[in-house]
C-alpha positions in Angstrom: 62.7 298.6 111.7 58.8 298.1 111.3 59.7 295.0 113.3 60.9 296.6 116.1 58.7 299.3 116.4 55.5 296.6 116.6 57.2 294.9 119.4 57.5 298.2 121.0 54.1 299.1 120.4 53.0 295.8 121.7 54.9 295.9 125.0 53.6 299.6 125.5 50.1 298.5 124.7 50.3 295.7 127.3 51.6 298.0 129.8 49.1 300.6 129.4 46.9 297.5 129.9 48.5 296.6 133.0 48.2 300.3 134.5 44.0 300.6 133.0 43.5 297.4 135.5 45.7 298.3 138.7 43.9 301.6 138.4 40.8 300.0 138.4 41.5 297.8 141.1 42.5 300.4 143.1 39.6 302.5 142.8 37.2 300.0 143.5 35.1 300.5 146.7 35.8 298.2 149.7 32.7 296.7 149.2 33.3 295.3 146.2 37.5 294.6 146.9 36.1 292.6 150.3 33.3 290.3 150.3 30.4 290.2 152.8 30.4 287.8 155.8 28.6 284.2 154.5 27.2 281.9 157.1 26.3 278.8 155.3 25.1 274.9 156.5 26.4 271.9 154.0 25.1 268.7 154.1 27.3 265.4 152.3 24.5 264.3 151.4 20.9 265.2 151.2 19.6 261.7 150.8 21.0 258.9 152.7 20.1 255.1 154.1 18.6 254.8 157.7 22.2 253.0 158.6 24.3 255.8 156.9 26.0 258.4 157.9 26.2 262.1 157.0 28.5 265.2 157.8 26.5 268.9 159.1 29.1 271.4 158.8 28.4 274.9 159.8 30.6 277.5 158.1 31.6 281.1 158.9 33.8 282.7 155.7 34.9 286.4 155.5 34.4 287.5 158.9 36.6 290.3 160.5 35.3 289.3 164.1 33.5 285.7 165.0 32.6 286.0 168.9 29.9 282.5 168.8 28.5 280.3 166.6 25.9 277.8 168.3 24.6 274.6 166.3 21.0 273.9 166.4 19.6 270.4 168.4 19.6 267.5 166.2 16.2 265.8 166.9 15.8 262.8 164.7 19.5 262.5 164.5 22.6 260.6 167.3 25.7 262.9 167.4 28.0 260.0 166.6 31.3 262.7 166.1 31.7 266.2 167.0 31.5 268.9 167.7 34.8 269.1 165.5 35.6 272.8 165.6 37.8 274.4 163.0 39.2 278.0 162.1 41.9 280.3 160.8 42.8 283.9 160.4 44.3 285.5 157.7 45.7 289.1 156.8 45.6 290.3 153.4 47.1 293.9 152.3 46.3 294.9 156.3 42.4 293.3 156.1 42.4 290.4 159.2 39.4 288.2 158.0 38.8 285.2 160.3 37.1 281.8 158.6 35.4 279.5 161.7 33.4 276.2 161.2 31.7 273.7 163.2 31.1 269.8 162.0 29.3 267.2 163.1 28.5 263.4 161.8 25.5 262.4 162.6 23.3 258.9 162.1 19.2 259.5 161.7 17.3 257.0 164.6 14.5 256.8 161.8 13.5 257.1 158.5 11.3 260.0 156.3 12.0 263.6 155.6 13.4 265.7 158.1 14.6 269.7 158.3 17.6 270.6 160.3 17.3 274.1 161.3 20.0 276.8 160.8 22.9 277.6 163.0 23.3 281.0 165.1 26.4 283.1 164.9 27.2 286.6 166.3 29.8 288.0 163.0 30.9 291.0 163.0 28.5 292.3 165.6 25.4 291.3 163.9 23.2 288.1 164.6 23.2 285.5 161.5 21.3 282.3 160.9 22.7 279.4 158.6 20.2 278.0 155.9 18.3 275.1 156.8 19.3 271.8 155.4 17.0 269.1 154.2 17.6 265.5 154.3 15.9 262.4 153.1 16.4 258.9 154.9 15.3 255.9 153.2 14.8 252.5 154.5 17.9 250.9 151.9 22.0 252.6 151.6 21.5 255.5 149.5 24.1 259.0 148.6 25.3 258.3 151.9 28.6 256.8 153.7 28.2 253.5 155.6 31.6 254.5 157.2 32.8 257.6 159.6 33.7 260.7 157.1 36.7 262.7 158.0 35.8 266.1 159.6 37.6 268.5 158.1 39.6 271.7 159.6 40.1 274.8 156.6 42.7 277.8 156.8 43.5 279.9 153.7 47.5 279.5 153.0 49.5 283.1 154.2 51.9 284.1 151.4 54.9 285.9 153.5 57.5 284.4 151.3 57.7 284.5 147.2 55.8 281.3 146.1 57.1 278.9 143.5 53.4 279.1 141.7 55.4 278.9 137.8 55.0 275.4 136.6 57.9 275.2 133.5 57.3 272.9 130.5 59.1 269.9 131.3 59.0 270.3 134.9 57.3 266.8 137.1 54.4 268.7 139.2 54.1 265.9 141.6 58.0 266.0 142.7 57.6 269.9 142.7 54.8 269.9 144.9 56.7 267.3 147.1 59.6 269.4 147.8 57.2 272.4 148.6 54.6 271.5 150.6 55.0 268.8 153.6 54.0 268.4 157.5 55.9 268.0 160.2 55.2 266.7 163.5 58.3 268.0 165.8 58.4 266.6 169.9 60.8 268.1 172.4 61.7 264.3 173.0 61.2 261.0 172.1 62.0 259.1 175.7 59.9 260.1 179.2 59.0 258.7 181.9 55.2 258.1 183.2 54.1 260.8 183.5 56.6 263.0 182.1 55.4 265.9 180.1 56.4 266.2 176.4 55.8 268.8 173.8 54.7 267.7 170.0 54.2 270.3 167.2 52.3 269.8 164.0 53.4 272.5 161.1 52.1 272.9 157.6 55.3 273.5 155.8 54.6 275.8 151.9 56.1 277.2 149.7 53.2 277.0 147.3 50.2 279.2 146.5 47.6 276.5 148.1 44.7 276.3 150.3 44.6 273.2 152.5 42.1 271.3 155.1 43.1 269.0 158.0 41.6 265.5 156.7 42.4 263.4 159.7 43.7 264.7 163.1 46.4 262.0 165.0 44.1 260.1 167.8 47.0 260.6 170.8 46.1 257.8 172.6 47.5 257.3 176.0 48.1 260.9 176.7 46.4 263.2 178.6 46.7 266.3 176.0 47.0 270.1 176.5 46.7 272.1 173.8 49.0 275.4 174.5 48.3 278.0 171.5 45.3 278.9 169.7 46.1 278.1 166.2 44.0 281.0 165.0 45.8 283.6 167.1 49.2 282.2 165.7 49.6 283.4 162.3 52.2 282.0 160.1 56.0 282.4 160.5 58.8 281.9 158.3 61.5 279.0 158.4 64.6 278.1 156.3 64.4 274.4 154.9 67.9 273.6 152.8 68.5 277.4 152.1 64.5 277.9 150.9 62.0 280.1 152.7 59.3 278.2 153.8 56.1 279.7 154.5 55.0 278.1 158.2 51.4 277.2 159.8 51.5 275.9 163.5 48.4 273.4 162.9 48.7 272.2 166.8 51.1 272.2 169.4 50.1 270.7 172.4 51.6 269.4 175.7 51.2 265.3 175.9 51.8 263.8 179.5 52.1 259.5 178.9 49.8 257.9 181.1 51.2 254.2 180.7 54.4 253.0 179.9 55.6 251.5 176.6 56.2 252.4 173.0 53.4 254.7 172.1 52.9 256.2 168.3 52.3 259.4 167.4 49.6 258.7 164.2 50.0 260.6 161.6 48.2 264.0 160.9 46.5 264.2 157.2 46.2 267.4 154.9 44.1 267.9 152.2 45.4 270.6 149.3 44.7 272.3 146.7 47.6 273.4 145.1 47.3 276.6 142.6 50.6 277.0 139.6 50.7 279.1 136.2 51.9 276.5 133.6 54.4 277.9 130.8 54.6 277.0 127.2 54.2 277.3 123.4 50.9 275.0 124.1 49.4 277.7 126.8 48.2 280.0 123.9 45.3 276.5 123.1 43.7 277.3 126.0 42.6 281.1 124.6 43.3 284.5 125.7 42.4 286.3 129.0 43.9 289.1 130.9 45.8 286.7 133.8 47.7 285.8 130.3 48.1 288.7 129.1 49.7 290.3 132.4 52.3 287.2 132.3 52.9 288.0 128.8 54.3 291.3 129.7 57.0 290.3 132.0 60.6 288.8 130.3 61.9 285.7 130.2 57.5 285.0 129.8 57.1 285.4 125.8 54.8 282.5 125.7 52.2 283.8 128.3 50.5 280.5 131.2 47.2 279.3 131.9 46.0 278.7 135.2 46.6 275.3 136.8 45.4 273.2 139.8 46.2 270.3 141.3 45.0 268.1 144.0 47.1 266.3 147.0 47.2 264.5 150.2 49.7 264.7 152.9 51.0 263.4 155.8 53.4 264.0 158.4 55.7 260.7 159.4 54.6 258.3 162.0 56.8 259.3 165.7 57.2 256.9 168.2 57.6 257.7 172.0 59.4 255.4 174.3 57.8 255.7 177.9 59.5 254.5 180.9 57.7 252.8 183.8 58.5 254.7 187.3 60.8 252.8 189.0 59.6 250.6 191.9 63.2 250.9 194.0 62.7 253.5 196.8 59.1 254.7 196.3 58.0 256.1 199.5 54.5 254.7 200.5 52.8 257.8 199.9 54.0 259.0 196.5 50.4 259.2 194.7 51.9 260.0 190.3 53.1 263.5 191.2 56.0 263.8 188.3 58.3 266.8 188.3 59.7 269.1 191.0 57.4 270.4 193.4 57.0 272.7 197.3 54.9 272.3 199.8 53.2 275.0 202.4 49.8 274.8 204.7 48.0 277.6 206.8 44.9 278.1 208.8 42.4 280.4 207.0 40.9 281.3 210.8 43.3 283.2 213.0 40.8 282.6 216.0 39.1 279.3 216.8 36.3 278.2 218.7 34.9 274.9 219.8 32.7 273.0 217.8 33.1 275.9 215.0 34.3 274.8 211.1 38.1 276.0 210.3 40.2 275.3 207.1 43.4 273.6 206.5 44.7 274.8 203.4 47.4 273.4 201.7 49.5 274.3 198.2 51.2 272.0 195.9 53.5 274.6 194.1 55.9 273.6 191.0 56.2 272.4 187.5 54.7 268.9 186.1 51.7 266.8 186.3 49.8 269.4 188.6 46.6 268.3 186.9 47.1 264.8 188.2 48.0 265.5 192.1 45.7 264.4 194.4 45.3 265.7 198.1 47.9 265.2 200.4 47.1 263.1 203.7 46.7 265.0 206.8 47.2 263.5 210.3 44.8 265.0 212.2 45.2 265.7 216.1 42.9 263.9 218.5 39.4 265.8 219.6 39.3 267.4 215.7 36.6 265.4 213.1 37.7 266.5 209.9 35.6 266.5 206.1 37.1 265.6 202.4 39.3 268.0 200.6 38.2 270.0 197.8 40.8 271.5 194.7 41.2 274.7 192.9 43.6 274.9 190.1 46.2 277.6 188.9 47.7 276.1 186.2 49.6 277.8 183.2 49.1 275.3 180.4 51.0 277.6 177.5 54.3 276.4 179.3 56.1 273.2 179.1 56.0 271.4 182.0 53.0 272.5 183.7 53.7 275.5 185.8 51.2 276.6 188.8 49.9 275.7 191.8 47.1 273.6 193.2 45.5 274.2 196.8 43.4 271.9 199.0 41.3 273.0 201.5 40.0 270.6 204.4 37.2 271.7 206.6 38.0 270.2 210.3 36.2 271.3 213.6 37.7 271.1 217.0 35.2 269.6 219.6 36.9 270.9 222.6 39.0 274.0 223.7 42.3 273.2 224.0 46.2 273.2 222.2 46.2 271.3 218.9 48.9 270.4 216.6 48.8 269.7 213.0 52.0 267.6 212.2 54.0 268.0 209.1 52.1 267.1 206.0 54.6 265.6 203.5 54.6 264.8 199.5 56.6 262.8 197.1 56.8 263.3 193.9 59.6 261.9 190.7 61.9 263.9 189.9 62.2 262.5 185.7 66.2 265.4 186.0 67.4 262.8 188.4 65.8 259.8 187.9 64.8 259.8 192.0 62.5 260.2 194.1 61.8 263.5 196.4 59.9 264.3 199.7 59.3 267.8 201.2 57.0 268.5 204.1 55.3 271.5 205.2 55.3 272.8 208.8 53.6 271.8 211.7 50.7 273.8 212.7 49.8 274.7 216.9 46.7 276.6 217.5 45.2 277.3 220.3 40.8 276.9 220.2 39.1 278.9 222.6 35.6 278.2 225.0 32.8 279.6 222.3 31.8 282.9 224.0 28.6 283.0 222.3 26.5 280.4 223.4 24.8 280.3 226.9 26.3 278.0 229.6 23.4 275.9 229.9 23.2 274.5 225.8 24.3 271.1 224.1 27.3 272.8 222.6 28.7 274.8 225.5 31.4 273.3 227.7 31.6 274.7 231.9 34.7 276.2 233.0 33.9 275.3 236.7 32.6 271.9 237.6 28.7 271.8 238.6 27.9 270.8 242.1 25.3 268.2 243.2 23.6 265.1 241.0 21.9 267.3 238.4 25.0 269.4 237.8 27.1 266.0 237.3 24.0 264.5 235.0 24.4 267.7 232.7 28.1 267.5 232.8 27.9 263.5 231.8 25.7 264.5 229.1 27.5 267.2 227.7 30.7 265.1 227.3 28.5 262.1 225.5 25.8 263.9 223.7 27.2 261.6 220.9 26.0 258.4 222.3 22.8 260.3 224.1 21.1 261.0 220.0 22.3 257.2 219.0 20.8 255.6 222.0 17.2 258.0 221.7 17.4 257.1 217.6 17.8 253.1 218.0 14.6 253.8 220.5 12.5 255.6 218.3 13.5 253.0 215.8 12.4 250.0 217.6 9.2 251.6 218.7 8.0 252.5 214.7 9.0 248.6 214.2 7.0 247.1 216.6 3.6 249.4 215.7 4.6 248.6 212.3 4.8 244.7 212.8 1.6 245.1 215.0 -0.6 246.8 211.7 0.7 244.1 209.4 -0.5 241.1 211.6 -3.7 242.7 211.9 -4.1 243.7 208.0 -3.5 239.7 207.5 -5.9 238.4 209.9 -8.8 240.6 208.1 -7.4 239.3 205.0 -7.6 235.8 206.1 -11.1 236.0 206.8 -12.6 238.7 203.7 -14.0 236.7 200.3 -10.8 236.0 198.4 -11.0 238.4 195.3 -9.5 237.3 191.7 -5.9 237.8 191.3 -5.0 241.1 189.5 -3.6 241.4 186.4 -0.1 240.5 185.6 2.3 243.4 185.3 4.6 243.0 182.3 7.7 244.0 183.8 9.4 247.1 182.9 12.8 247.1 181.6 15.1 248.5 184.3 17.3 251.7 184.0 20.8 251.4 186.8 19.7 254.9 187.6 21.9 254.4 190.9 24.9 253.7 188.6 24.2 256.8 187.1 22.9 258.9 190.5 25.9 260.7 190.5 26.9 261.3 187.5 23.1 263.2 186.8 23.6 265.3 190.4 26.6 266.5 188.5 24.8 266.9 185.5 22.2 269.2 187.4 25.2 271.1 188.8 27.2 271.9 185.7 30.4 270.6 187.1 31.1 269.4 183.6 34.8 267.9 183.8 33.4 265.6 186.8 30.6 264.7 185.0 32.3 263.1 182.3 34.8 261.8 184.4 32.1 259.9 186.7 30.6 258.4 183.5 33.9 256.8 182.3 34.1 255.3 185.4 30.4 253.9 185.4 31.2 252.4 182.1 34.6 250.8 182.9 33.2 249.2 185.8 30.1 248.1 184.5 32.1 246.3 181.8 34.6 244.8 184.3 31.8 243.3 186.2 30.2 242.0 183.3 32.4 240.7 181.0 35.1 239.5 184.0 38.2 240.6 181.5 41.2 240.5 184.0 42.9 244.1 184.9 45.8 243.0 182.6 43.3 243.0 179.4 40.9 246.2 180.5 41.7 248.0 177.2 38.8 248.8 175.2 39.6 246.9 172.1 39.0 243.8 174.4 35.5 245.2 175.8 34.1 245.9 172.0 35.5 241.9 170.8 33.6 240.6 173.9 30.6 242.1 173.2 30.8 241.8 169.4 31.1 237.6 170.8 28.0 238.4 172.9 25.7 239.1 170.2 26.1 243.3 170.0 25.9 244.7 166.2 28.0 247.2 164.9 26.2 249.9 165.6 25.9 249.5 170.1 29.4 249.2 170.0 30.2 252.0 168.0 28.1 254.2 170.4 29.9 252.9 173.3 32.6 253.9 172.0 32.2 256.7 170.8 31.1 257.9 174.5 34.7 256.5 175.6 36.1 258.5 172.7 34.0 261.6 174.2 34.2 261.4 177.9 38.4 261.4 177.4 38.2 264.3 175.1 36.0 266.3 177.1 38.3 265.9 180.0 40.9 268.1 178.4 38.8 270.6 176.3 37.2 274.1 177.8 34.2 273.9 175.7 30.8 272.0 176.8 27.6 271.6 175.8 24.5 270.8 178.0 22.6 269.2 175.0 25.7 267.6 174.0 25.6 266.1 177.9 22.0 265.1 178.0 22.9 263.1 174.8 25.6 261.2 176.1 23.5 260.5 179.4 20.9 258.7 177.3 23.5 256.8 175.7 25.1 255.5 178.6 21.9 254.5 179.8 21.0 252.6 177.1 24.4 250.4 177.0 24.4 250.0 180.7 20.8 248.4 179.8 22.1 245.8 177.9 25.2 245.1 179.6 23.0 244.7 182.3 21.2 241.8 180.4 24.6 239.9 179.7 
């Protein structure tokens, strides 16, 4: 009986125990139940050799609201990866705290001690600044990686389903976590043509108490990739796997559209974890006694009480493999341009009333589901008496929906020289159509307008044109000189020319003659010669630069860079890949570290093609860069 009654006594002291701390817990101010926003800079290493590399990343924990977070300038270091952004959002007991972080691996151009200064965020409506961070290069390898570290992505693991966190004696830990945690990479199909859109899914699959970090993200190579949800606006959702309850995070899903045919892999996406469990036993009660025991204790079929245990996994989802079918060549009308899908036509003039020798617009909209990104202007056959000016693009594309659904318009500036009746003939547009395996054509329709004598302008200027024929000589010579002012300015221009030429050849003639007969002076000095920069390879790409028109910038220096290597290193089209370019050069004498920066701007100039976010510092970087290797292609 005294038996019993100390069991009972026990149990009712440990549940008095249990109520003393839920009380507490629940009268604890929110201050203390939530913590503070932290804004902190790491470092992998505060001491590292002149040819290693470290990792910056910038880290935003506990915040209920991020809206930026701007990373200082690097000055004695080369961006040589990133930015890589990362971020999650989590809800717990109705509090939405966000976590948002910012890497970068960078190489130092020199050696000594250097400061790099603290990050800006705005969290929570306040302004915050990230601690400086301190680093040491030194002439010889030192703390830090000769090789490219992983940049890493973090989310806290939602718990919306009951977690397997008891670990049983006897039970294998590593087969446990096995069957509990995985990734998945999921595709809407695994055969598409060129072009051909195609959906793939990465998803953290747990039914674990674990928090986990994305170690390696798959490269996607030969896709042009659109990312369709914000993983951070997401949340998690729940799934059945074999009858269990599987709590689910959507790491990407993005829309890939094949840019080449052949069998293209999916690489595999990595996952770092740390996975938390309560081990059970006899040999628990070793480890000593806490409350987290005690509470375990309490609970039946738990006489033995658990101690806290973690462990510490990688990984991966399975390699997929994408078969891509080339276009067929059978049937392909002579103006199909790479437009895959299903697609509609229509034009209109912008100006209801036209005048002569006054701009108008041709506007014409590609409407329909595909590669809309990809389209390029349509040809326009364009009447006789009209001069007409390049096309320009605007986008309205939906790129949350699989295949790409919008429209894209193209406007063409033309002016009509004369008054008269004008007709636009149909402008047509093929496209594939991947459903049946054909090609299509549809046409918009014609366009008459009529352009009127321009009202404004007094009968006797350049531009006007007579209604009534002019009587007498001078009223023919103006007439003859309205209708060929064209050949009037070239034949005054070639003049002009000629006459600055022969002045020109006149003064140099002279200059020589006084030379010929002045006291020779001593030679000057020789000029070393000064390296050469192809600025004109680079002309447009720095007007674009000036301009912000960001996606053309980029584009315009992968296309410097792939040309300057095709001239230089006369690879054949069939072999234009960039693991050829990099073994050429490495054969020509380049070290490790040139070809790694040229290809890391390939690397960068692709990715910023598809991604929102630019950076003009980031820009200005890369521009040096491709100056630099275009110098010493140049000296090949």
């Amino acid at each position: 009986m005294n038996s019993l009654n100390r069991i009972k006594y026990s149990f009712i002291g440990k549940f008095l125990h249990l109520r003393h701390l839920i009380l507490f817990l629940t009268v604890l101010p929110p201050g203390l139940v939530h913590a503070q926003p932290k804004f902190s800079a790491v470092a992998s290493s505060n001491e590292i050799g002149r040819n290693d590399y470290v990792q910056v990343e910038y880290v935003v924990e506990n915040a209920q609201q991020i809206e930026h977070l701007l990373p200082p300038t690097f000055r004695d270091f080369n961006i040589v990866q990133g930015p890589i952004q990362s971020s999650s959002m989590s809800v717990v007991n109705g509090v939405v705290t966000q976590y948002k972080s910012l890497a970068f691996v960078l190489q130092p151009v020199k050696t000594g001690h250097f400061t790099i200064p603290g990050a800006k965020a705005e969290v929570d409506g306040k302004s915050l600044q990230s601690n400086a961070l301190k680093i040491v290069v030194t002439a010889g390898g030192s703390g830090g990686s000769s090789s490219l570290p992983a940049p890493r992505a973090m989310w806290p693991e939602p718990e919306p389903v009951n977690t397997d966190y008891m670990l049983k004696p006897g039970e294998n830990i590593d087969e446990k976590i096995r069957k509990n945690l995985f990734v998945k990479v999921l595709v809407s199909k695994t055969s598409c043509y060129v072009g051909e859109p195609i959906v793939a899914t990465y998803k953290l699959y747990s039914h674990l108490q674990s928090e986990s970090r994305v170690s390696k993200h798959p490269s996607l190579n030969g896709f042009s990739v659109y990312d369709m949800v914000d993983p951070n606006s997401t949340g998690s959702t729940v799934e059945t796997v074999n009858g269990k309850p599987f709590s689910v995070h959507i790491i990407r899903k993005a829309q890939l559209i094949p840019l080449q045919a052949g069998m293209i892999d999916l690489d595999p996406l990595e996952v770092e974890n740390t996975v938390h469990f309560i081990k059970t036993g006899k040999s628990a009660h070793a480890h000593g006694n806490s409350m987290l025991r005690d509470m375990f204790d309490m609970f039946p079929g738990q006489e033995t009480g658990g101690v806290p245990v973690e462990q510490h996994v990688n990984i991966e989802s399975k390699p997929v493999t994408i078969s891509v079918k080339p276009l067929p060549e059978e049937n392909k009308p002579a103006d199909f341009n790479g437009a895959v899908g299903h697609f509609s036509i229509a034009s209109g003039i912008a100006n209801s009333h036209l005048t002569a020798q006054d701009a108008a617009i041709l506007k014409i909209t590609v409407k329909g589901e595909g590669n809309l990104p990809v389209v390029n202007a349509p040809t326009v056959e364009w009447p006789k008496g009209v001069e007409s000016y390049d096309a320009s693009a605007k986008e309205d594309i939906d790129k949350t929906v699989a295949p790409l659904g919008g429209s894209k318009s193209f406007e063409y500036s033309f002016v009509p020289k004369r008054p008269g009746e004008y007709v636009i003939p149909a402008v047509s547009f093929s496209y594939f159509d991947p459903q049946t395996a054909s090609y299509k054509t549809v046409k918009s329709q014609p366009l008459d307008f009529r352009v009127a004598v321009a009202k404004n302008k007094p009968a006797g200027s350049a531009t006007s044109y007579l209604s009534e024929p002019t009587q007498g000589v001078s009223g023919g010579f103006i007439a003859f000189l309205q209708q060929h002012l064209e050949w009037f300015f070239a034949v005054l221009i070639l003049s002009s020319l000629a006459v600055y030429l022969w002045f020109q050849n006149r003064r140099l003639k002279k200059a020589g003659q006084q030379e010929a007969i002045a006291v020779q002076a001593p030679p000057p000095a020789t000029v070393p010669e000064v390296e050469k920069i192809p600025v004109d390879l680079l002309q447009r790409a720095k007007y674009l630069f000036q301009r912000s028109e960001y996606k053309a910038f980029y584009s315009e220096l992968n296309r410097v860079l792939w040309n300057a290597a095709e001239d230089k290193l006369n690879l054949p089209g069939s072999e234009m890949n960039k693991q050829n370019i990099v073994r050429k050069l490495k054969a020509a004498g380049w070290d490790e570290t040139t070809t790694q920066s040229l290809e890391q701007i390939f690397r960068e100039c692709e990715m910023k093609l598809y991604t929102p976010a630019y950076d003009a510092t980031d820009m200005e970087r890369i521009l040096r860069q491709t100056e630099d290797i275009l110098i010493k292609l140049d000296k090949l």
